[in-house]
MARNUVEX-19064 format. One line per field, with one value per residue (C-alpha): x, y, z; residue in three letters. Coordinates in steps of 0.5 Angstrom, whole numbers. Layout:
// residues N
xx	[X, ...]
yy	[Y, ...]
zz	[Z, ...]
type	[ALA, ...]
***
This chain:
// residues 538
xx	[-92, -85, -85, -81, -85, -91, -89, -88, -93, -98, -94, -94, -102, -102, -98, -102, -109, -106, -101, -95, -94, -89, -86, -78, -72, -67, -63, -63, -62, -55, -52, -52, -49, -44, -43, -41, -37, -33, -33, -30, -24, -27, -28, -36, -39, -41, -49, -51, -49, -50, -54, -58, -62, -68, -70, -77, -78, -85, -90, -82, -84, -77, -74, -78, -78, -69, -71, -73, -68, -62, -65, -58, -58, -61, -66, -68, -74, -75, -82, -85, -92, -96, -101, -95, -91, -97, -99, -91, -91, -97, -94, -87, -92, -95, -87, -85, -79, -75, -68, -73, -75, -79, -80, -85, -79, -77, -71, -68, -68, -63, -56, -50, -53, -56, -50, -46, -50, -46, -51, -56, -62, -66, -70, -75, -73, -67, -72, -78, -75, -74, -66, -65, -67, -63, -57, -59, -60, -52, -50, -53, -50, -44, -43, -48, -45, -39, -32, -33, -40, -44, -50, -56, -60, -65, -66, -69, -65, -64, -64, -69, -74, -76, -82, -84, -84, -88, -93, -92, -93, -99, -103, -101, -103, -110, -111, -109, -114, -116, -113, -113, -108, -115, -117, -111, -108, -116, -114, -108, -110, -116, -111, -106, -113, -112, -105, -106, -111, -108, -100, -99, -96, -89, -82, -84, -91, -89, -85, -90, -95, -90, -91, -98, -98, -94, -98, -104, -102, -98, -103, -106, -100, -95, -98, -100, -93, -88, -91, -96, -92, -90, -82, -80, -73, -70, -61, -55, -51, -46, -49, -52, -44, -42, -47, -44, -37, -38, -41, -34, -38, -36, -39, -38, -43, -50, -54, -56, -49, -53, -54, -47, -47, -47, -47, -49, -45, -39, -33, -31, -36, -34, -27, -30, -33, -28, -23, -28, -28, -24, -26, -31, -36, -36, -36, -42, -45, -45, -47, -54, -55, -54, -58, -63, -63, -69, -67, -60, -59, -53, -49, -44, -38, -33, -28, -22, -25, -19, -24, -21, -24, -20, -25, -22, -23, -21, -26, -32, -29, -29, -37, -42, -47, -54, -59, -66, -65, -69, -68, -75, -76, -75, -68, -66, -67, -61, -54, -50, -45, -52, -53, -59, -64, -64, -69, -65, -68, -71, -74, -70, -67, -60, -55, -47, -42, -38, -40, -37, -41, -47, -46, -45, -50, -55, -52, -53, -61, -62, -59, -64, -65, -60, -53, -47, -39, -35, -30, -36, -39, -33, -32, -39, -39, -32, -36, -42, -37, -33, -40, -41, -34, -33, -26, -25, -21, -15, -16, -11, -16, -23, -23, -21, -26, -32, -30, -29, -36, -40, -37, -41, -47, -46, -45, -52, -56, -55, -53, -53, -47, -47, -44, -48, -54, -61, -64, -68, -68, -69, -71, -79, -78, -83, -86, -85, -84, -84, -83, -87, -87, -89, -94, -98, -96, -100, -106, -106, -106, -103, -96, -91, -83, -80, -73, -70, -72, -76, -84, -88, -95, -99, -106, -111, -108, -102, -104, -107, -102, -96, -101, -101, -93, -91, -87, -93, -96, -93, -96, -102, -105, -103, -108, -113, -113, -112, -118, -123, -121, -124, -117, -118, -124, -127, -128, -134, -139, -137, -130, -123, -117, -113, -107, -107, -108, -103, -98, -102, -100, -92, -92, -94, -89, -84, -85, -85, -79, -76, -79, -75, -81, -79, -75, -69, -71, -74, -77, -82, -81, -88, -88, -93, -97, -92, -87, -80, -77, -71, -66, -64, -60, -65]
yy	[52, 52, 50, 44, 42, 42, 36, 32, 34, 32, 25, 24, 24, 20, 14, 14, 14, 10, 5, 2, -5, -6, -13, -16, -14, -19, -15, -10, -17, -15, -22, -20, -13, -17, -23, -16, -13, -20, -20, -14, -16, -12, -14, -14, -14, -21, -22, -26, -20, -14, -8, -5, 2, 2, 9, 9, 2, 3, -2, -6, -12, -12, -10, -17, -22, -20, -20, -25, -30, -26, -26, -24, -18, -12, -7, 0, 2, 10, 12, 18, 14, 14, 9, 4, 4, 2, -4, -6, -6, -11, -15, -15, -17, -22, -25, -25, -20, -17, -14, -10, -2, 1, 8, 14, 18, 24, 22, 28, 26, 21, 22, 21, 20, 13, 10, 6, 1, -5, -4, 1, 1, 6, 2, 8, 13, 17, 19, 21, 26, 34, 36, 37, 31, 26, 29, 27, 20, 19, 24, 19, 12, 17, 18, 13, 7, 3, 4, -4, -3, -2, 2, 1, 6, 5, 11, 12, 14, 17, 16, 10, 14, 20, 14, 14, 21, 22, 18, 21, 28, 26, 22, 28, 34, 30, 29, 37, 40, 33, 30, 24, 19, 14, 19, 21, 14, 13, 18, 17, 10, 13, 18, 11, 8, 14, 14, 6, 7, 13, 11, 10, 4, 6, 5, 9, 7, 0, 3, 7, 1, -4, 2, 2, -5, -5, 1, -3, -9, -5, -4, 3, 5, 3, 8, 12, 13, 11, 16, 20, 23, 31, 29, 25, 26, 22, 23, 20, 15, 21, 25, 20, 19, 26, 27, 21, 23, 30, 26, 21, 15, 11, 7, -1, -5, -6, -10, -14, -16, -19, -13, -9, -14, -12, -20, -19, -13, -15, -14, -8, -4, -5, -4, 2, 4, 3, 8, 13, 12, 16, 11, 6, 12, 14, 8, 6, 12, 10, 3, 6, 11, 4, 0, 6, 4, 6, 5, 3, -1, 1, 0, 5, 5, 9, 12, 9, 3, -2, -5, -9, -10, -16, -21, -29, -36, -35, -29, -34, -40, -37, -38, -41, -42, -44, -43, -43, -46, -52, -58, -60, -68, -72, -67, -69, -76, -76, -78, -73, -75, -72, -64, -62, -56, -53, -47, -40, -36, -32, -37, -38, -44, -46, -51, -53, -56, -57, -64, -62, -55, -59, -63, -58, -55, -62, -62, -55, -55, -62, -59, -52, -48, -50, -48, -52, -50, -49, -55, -59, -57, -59, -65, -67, -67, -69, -76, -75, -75, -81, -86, -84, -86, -79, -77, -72, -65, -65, -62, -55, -55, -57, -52, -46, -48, -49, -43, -38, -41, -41, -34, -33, -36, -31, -25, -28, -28, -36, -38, -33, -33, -33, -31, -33, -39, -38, -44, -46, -55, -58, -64, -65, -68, -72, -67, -61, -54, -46, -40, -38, -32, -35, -38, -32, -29, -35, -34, -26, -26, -29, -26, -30, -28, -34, -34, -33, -26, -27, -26, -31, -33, -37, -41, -42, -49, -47, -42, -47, -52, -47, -45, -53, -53, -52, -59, -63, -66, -72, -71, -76, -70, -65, -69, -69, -62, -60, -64, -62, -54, -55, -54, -61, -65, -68, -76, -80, -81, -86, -86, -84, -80, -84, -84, -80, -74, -75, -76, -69, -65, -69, -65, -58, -59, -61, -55, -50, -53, -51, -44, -43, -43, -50, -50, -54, -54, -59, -66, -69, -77, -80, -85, -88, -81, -76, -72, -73, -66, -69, -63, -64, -62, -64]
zz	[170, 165, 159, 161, 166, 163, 159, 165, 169, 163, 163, 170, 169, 163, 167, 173, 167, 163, 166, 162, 160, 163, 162, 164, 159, 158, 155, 162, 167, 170, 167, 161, 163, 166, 160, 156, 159, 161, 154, 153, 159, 164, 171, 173, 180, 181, 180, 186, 190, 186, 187, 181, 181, 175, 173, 171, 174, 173, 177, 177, 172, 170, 177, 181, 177, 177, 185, 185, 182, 185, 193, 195, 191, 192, 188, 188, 184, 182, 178, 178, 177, 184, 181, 178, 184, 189, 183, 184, 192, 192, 188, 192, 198, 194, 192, 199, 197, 202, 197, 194, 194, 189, 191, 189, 187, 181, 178, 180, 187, 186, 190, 193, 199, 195, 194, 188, 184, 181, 175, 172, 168, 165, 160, 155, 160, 155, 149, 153, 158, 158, 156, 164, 166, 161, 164, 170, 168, 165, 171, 175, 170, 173, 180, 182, 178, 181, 179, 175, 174, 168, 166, 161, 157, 151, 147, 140, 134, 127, 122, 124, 128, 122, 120, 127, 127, 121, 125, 132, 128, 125, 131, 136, 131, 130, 138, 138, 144, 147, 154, 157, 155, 152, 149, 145, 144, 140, 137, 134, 132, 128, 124, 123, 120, 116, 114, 112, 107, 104, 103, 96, 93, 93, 97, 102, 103, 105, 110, 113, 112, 116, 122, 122, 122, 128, 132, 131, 135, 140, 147, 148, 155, 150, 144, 149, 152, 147, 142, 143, 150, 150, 150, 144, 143, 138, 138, 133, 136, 136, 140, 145, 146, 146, 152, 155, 154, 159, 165, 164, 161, 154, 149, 151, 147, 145, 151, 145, 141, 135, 134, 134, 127, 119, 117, 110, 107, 102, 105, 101, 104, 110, 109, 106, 112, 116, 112, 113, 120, 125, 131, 134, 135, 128, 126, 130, 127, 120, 122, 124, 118, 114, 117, 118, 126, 130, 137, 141, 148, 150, 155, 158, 163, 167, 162, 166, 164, 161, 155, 150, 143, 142, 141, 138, 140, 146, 148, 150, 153, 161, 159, 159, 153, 151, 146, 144, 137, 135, 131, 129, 131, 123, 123, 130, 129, 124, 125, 127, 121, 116, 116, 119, 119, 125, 126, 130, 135, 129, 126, 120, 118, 117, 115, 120, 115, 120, 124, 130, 131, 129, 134, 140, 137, 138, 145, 147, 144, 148, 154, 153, 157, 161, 159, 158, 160, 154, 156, 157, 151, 147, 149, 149, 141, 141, 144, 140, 133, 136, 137, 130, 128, 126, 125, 131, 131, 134, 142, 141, 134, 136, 141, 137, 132, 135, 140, 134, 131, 138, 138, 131, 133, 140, 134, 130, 136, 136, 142, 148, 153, 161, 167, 172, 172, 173, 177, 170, 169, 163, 166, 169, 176, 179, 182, 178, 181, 178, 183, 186, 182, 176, 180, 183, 176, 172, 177, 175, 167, 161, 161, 165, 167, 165, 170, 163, 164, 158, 158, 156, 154, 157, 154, 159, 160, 161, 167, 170, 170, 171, 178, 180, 180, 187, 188, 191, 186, 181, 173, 175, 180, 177, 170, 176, 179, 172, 170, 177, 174, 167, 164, 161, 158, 163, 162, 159, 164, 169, 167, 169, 167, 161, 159, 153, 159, 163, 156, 154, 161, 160, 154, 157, 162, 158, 154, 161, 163, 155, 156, 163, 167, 171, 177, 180, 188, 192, 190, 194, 195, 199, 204, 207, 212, 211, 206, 206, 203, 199, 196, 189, 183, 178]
type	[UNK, UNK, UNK, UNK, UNK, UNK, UNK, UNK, UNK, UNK, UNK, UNK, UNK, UNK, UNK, UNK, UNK, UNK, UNK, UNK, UNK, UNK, UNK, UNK, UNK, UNK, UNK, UNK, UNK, UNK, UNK, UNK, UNK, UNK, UNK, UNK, UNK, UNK, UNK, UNK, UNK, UNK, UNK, UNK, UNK, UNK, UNK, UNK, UNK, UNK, UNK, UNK, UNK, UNK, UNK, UNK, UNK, UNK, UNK, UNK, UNK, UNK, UNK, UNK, UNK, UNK, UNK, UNK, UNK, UNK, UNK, UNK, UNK, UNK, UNK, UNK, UNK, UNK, UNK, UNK, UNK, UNK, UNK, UNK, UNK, UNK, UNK, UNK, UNK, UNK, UNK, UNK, UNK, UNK, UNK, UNK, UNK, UNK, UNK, UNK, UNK, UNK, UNK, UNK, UNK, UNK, UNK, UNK, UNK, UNK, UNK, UNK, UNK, UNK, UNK, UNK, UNK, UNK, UNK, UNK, UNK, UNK, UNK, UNK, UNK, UNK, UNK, UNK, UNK, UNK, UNK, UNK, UNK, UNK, UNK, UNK, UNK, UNK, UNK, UNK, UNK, UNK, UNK, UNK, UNK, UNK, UNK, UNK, UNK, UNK, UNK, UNK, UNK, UNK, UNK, UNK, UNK, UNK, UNK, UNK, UNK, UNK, UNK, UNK, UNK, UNK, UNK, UNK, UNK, UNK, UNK, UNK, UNK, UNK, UNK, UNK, UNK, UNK, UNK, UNK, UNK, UNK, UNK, UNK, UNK, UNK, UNK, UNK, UNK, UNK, UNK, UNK, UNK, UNK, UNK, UNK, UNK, UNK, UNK, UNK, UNK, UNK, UNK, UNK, UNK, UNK, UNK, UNK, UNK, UNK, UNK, UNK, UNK, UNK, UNK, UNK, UNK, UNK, UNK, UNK, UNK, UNK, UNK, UNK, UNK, UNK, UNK, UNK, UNK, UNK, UNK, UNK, UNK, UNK, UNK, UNK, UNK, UNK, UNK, UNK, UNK, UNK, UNK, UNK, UNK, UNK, UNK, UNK, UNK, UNK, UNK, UNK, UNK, UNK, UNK, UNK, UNK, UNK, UNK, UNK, UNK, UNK, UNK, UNK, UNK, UNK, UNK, UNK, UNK, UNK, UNK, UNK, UNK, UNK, UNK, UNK, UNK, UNK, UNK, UNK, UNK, UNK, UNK, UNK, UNK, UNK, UNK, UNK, UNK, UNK, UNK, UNK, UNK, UNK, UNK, UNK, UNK, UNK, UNK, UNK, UNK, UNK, UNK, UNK, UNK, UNK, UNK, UNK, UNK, UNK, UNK, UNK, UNK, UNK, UNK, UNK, UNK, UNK, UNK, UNK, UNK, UNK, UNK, UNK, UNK, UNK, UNK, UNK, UNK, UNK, UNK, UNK, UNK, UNK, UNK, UNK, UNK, UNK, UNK, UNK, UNK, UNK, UNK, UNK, UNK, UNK, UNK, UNK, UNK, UNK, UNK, UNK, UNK, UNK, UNK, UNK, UNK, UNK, UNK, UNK, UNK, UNK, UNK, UNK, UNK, UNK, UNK, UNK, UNK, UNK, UNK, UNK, UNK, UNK, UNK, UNK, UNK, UNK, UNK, UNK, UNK, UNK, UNK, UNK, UNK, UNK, UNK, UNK, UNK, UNK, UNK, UNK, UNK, UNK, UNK, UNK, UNK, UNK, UNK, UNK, UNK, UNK, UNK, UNK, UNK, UNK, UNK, UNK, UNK, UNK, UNK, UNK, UNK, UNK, UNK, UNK, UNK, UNK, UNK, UNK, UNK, UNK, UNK, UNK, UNK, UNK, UNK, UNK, UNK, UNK, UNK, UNK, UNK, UNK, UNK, UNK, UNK, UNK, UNK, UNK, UNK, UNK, UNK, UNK, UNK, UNK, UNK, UNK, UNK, UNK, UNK, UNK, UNK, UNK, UNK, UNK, UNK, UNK, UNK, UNK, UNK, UNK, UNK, UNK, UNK, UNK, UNK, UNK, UNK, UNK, UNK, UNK, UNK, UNK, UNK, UNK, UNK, UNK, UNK, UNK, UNK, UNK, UNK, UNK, UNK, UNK, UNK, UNK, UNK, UNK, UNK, UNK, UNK, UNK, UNK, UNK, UNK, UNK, UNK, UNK, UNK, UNK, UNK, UNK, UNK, UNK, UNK, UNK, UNK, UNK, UNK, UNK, UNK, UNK, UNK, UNK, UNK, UNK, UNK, UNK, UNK, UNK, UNK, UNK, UNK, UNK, UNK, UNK, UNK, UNK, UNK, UNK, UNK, UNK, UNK, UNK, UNK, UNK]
***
């Protein structure tokens, strides 16, 4: 056996033992490929209609969840795990998807008998592959990819990565000799145990602290796969271009746009960085050695690919934009004309000065997650000054404002753009619906794939009620069913179902619907001994 396929052989083995956790990448979903390179002033593929090749799909819980929100587009799946492939297909065929391929298959085998695909993923792959085949991944984001199309890679990077590859030097030395993907993973975790206790208390030890704690909540497939594998390569952004440019790729952006930002940094440093800069690649380069970056998600396109840079006011208005910010409830209840603190994404709290972009903000939040038109957007918190008697920018003026701070918040991960719309509802219907994907997945296990692409965490309660929502029951039943299951407290003795526990399964819903996991649909309206189905726009 070679020494190159040595490695893959052993892998393969520890992924049929040791399956990944696979779950859906928003930044792999082919809209937010398309919102970017519309961004940029490119052309892409429209989404509804597409065709997206995933490379080491593993048992396709990114790939099917895309599968099913998109039912006429098409996707292709390749992994080298027979176990994994076999747990996707019977999830396929639980789905009832029909554009959908997951094939037991090497990477290798990929060619132009294939075909061209409008999006190309390969999520964890790049990093974690002998040198032959991740030139086979970028040859293949080059010669399968549409002329117009877009590529993902995810690889791990330097300088972030030297402190994970210290900890990936000591747990593979202390599993020396052994075999078996648990036994390696136990052992690993035992040597982090180690090196927890014995960092010092200086700069470098919080670091490496700060890892281990990490480490410690990630799954066993995770570690296993992640850092313990015979490939671990990690690159310089330079490089990882370089290898790109040979197959007659380039540099788009980052599949998380929030992240090609160094908000923070005086202005003088960055006009320094950029006078030591010869060009976007250098430039970018010198932003990861800044920011010690571990880890990239990048999006690749034909070298005759027209990209401009040019990003202003006038960059987002074509789209669409939502959020996941929050006001918390006394914040909400202010007046538009108060500052408010509302709560980003992340977490921290933040003040808007400007009453215009605080209202957007309000009506973005209200509508979540759902998203709004940038022309509707405006004049919606045009009409939510105006009732509040605020002085109104003028039309030319608003609209150059709010888009240049939308288009700020995009940059700081505030809001999200988009090209295309899942069939998400902010509004719980009198017969609420989820997918029947997310259903089957609620009967399966705690994590859920929102039609936001995001896993999503369930309680027992939750997946019980998630379970129940195939538009046929109104809240009072879905209270009753929940109840009969022991999802809810039973009633006193001789009682019945109160209030208090249909406004409690009200709240529950209202919180899927926020998290993406409430479908627009059908409605179901009763008459007296049969169901009428009434299409509706909720």
């Amino acid at each position: 056996m070679s020494a190159q396929a040595r490695p893959a052989a052993l892998t393969l083995a520890a992924y049929d033992e040791l399956p990944y956790d696979c779950l859906p990448i928003p930044q792999t979903h082919p809209s937010r490929l398309a919102t970017i390179a519309r961004l940029f002033g490119l052309a892409p593929p429209g989404v509804d209609s597409c065709r997206v090749l995933e490379l080491g799909c593993a048992n396709g819980n990114n790939l099917i969840p895309m599968a099913a929100a998109l039912p006429g587009a098409r996707f292709l799946g390749i992994d080298l795990s027979r176990r994994q492939i076999a747990d996707g297909q019977r999830n396929i065929d639980a789905a009832g998807l029909a554009n959908i391929e997951l094939r037991h298959a090497d990477i290798a085998s990929i060619g132009a008998r294939d075909g061209q695909f409008d999006y190309i993923i390969a999520h964890g792959v790049y990093s974690w592959v002998p040198a032959d085949v991740r030139d086979k991944v970028l040859a293949i984001c080059s010669e399968n990819l549409a002329p117009n199309g877009v590529a993902y890679v995810s690889y791990n990077t330097y300088p972030g990565w030297g402190v994970n590859g210290v900890l990936r030097e000591m747990m593979t030395y202390h599993a020396r000799g052994t075999s078996g993907a648990r036994t390696r993973a136990r052992k690993g975790r035992a040597m982090l145990d180690v090196l927890g206790q014995a960092m010092p208390n200086t700069p470098y030890g919080a670091v490496v602290r700060e890892e281990i704690a990490f480490l410690n909540d990630v799954p066993d497939g995770y570690l296993s796969h992640d850092h313990l594998e015979g490939c671990n390569d990690p690159v310089y952004f330079h490089q990882f271009a370089e290898a790109a440019g040979r197959c007659k790729l380039q540099y788009l952006a980052e599949a998380e746009f929030s992240t090609m930002g160094l908000g923070g940094l005086p202005p003088q440093a960055l006009a320094a960085m950029r006078s030591v800069s010869s060009d976007l690649i250098a430039f970018e380069q010198l932003t990861d050695i800044v920011r010690c970056r571990a880890h990239r998600q990048t999006l690749l396109v034909h070298q005759h690919a027209p990209i401009d840079r040019r990003l202003g006011s006038a960059s987002i208005q074509s789209h669409s934009i939502w959020t996941q910010a929050t006001l918390p409830p006394v914040e909400a209840a202010k007046p538009v004309t108060t500052n408010s603190a509302f709560i980003g994404p992340n977490g921290s709290a933040f003040n808007l000065g400007n009453p215009l972009t605080r209202a957007a903000l309000k009506v973005l939040i209200e509508r979540s997650p759902e998203a709004v038109g940038f022309d509707q957007l405006h004049l919606e918190a045009s009409n939510l000054l105006r009732a509040a008697t605020v002085a109104v920018p003028g039309l030319d003026a608003g609209r150059s404002l709010l888009a240049g701070e939308l288009l700020q918040f995009y940059a700081a991960g505030i809001v999200q753009l988009r090209t295309w719309e899942p069939q998400v509802t902010a509004n719980v219907s009198e017969r609420p619906l989820a997918t029947k994907l997310a259903r089957l997945q609620a009967g399966r296990g705690s994590e859920v794939a929102s039609q936001l692409h995001q896993s999503v965490a369930l309680n027992p309660a939750e997946r019980s009620l998630l379970g129940l929502l195939d538009g046929t029951r109104d809240v009072p039943a879905l209270a009753d069913a929940m109840t009969r299951a022991g999802a809810l407290p039973q009633p006193a003795a001789g009682g019945t179902r109160g209030t208090a526990t249909v406004e409690r399964v009200r709240a529950m819903l209202r919180q899927l619907a926020k998290l993406g996991l409430l479908a627009k649909g059908l409605v179901i309206s009763l008459v007296p001994d049969v169901m009428d189905l009434v299409p509706f726009v909720v």
